[in-house]
C-alpha positions as CSV (number, residue, x, y, z in Angstrom):
1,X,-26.2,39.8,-83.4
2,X,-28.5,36.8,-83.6
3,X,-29.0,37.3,-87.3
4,X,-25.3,36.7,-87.9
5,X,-25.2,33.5,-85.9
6,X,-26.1,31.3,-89.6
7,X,-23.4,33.0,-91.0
8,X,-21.2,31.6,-88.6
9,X,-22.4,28.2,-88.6
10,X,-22.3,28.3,-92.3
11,X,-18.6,29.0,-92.0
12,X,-18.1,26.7,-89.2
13,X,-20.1,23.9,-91.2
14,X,-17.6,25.1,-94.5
15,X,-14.7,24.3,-92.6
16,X,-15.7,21.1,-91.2
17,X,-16.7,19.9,-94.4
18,X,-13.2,21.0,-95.5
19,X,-11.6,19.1,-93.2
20,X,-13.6,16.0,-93.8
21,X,-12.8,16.0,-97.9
22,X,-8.6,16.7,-97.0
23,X,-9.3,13.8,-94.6
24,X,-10.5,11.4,-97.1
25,X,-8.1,12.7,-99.6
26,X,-5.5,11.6,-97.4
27,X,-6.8,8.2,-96.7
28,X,-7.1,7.7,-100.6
29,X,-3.7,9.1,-101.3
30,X,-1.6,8.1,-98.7
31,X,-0.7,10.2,-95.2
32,X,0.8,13.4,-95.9
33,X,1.3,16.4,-94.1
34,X,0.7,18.8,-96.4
35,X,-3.1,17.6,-97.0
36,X,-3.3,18.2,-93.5
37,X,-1.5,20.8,-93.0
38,X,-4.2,22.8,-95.9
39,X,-7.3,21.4,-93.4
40,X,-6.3,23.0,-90.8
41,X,-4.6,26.0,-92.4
42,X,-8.5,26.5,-94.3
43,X,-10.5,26.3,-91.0
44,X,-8.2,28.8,-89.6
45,X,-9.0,31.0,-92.3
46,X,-12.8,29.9,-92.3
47,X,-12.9,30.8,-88.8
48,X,-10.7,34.0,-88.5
49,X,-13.1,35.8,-91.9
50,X,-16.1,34.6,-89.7
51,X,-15.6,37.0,-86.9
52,X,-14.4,39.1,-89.3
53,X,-17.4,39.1,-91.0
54,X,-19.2,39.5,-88.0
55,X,-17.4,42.5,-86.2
56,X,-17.7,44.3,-89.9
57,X,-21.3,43.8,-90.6
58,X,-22.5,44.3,-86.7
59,X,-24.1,47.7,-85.7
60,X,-21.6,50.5,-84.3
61,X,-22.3,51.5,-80.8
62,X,-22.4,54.8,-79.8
63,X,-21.4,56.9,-76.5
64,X,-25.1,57.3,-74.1
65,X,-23.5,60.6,-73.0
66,X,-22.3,62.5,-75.8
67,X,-23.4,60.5,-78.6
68,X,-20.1,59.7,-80.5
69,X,-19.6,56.5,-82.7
70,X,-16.9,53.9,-80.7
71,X,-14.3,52.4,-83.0
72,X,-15.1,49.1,-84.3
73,X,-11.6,47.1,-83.3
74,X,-11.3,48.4,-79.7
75,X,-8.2,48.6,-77.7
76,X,-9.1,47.5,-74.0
77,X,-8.3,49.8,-71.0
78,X,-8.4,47.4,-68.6
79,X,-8.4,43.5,-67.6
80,X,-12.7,43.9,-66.9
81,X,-12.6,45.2,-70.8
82,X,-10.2,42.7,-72.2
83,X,-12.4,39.7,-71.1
84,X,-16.0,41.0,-70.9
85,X,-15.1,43.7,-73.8
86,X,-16.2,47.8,-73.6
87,X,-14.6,50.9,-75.1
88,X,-13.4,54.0,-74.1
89,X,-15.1,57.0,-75.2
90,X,-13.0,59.3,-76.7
91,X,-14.2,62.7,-76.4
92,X,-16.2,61.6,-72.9
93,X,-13.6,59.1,-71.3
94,X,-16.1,56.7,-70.0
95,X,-15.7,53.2,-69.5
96,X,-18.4,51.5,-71.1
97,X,-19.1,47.7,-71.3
98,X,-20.1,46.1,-74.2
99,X,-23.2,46.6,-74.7
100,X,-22.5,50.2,-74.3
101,X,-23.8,51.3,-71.0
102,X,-21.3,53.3,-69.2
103,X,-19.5,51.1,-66.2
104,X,-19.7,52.0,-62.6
């Protein structure tokens, strides 16, 4: 996961820099919403393919018991899931936390 943190200060970096041109754009042409309107609109977008990215490109988990791939976009089970994140395995019906170890 560490290798992929760059990536997302590139995008982060991409977005801010985005930002700063509409910015000065603005103060050169007058103040208009839609200039602002496209910053922001870009670092949502910046932002939203960088996790993207991320959750695409970062190494599927597997089950410790029976050994079956977890889905990539994961639906939580439960409120400990939904905040700290975890699967359900399908075929073993195991909680498992996020790193994959199976939750007590």
């Amino acid at each position: 996961m560490k290798k992929y943190i760059p990536l997302t200060l590139g995008l982060i970096a991409w977005g801010a820099l985005s930002a700063v041109i509409q910015i000065q754009a603005r103060n050169l042409f007058g103040d208009s919403i839609p200039t602002m309107a496209h910053a922001l609109l870009f670092g949502a977008i910046s932002g939203g393919g960088g996790v993207l990215i991320i959750c695409l490109l970062s190494r599927r988990r597997h089950c410790p018991k029976c050994r079956t791939a977890l889905p990539r976009f994961r639906k939580p089970s439960s409120l400990k899931q939904a905040a700290g994140g975890g699967w359900d395995c399908p075929t073993y019906h195991a909680q498992l936390d996020r790193t994959g170890a199976i939750m007590k």
